[in-house]
N, C-alpha and C positions, 0 to 999 in steps of 0.2 A: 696500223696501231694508232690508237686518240690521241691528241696531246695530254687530255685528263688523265690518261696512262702516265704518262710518263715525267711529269709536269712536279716540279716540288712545290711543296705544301705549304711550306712554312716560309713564308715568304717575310727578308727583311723589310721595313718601312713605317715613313715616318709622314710628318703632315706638311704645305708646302712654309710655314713658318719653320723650321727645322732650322737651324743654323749650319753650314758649310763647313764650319768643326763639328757639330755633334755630327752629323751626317760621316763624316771622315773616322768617327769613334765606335759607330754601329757597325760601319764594315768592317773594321780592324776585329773588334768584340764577337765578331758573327763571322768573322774569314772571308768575308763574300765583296766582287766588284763590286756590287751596285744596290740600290736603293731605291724602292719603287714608293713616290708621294701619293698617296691618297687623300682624297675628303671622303666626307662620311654622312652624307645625305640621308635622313631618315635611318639615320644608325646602320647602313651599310658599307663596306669599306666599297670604294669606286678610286680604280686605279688613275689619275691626273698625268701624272708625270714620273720620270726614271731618272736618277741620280748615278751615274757611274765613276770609279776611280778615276777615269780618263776624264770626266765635266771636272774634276777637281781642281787636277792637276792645270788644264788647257784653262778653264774662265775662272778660278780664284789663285790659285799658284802664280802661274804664268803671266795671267794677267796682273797679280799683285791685287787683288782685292781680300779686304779684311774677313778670315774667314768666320769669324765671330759676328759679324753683321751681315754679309753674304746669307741668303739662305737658299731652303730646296728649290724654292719658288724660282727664284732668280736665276738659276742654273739649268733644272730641269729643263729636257727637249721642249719645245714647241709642240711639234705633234706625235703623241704616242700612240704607238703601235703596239695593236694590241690583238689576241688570236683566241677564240673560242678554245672552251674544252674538247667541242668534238671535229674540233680540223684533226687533219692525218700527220702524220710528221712531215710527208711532203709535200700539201698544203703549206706548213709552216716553213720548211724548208726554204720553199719558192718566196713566201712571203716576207722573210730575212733577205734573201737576195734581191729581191726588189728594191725594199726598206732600205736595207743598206744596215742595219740591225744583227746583233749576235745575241742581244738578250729579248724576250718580250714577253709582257705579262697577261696571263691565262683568265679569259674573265668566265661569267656568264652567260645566259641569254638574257639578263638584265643590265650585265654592265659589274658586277660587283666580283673583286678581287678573288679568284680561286688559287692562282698560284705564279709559278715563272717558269717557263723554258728557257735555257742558255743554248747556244752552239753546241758547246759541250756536250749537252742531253741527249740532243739528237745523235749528234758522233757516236759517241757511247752506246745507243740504242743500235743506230746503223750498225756499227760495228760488229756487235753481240748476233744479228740477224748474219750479217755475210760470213761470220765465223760458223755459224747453227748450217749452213748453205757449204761450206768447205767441208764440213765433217757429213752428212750427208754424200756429198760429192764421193769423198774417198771411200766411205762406209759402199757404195754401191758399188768401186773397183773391186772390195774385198771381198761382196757379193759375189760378183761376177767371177771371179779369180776362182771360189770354192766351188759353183756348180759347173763349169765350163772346162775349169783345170787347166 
């Protein structure tokens, strides 16, 4: 299966001027870890950078910087990682464990923001498949059980 399968759409995100409390008010507002920074080159959104609960907490929290002047910019990763709509989930899979990533945003063949895959997604997908593959499994015992007796 594609990641464009499975991939959510509706992606939060802000620009990397965002302040480190507005960014902390989109998650809360939206329910979601993280926040993916975009610019917008020729009017297209192109994914920059990723803001998570965890950048909050660890470089403005922790570290005590203002999160009112803090912004996306200032926090967001260095280098993001990022996965086409037509890698496989275990293309992506492998590519999180590489990364070292649990979120990463779904672009293009241009580069321009389609959506986000979590952990979660894939779990969830995985999951749904090995359960489809269990009932299968036992559906074939019960086969077997009626023509054999």
């Amino acid at each position: 299966m594609l990641i464009g399968d499975i991939c959510t759409r509706e992606v939060v995100q802000c620009d990397r001027t965002t302040s480190a409390s507005d960014v902390a008010q989109l998650m809360r507002h939206s329910h979601v870890g993280d926040v993916v920074v975009v610019d917008q080159p020729n009017g297209k959104k192109v994914a920059i950078g990723i803001v998570t609960d965890r950048d909050l907490v660890v470089q403005v929290m922790a570290a005590e910087r203002d999160p009112l002047t803090t912004t996306a910019g200032d926090i967001m990763g260095p280098d993001l990682v990022t996965v086409g709509e037509r890698n496989t989930i275990h293309e992506t899979a492998e590519l999180m464990r590489l990364k070292g990533v649990r979120r990463i945003p779904v672009v293009d063949e241009d580069g321009g923001l389609l959506g986000i895959v979590a952990l979660d997604d894939l779990l969830t997908e995985i999951g749904e498949e090995l359960t489809l593959l269990g009932k299968v499994f036992a559906r074939g015992q019960v086969q077997e059980e009626r023509t054999r007796g």
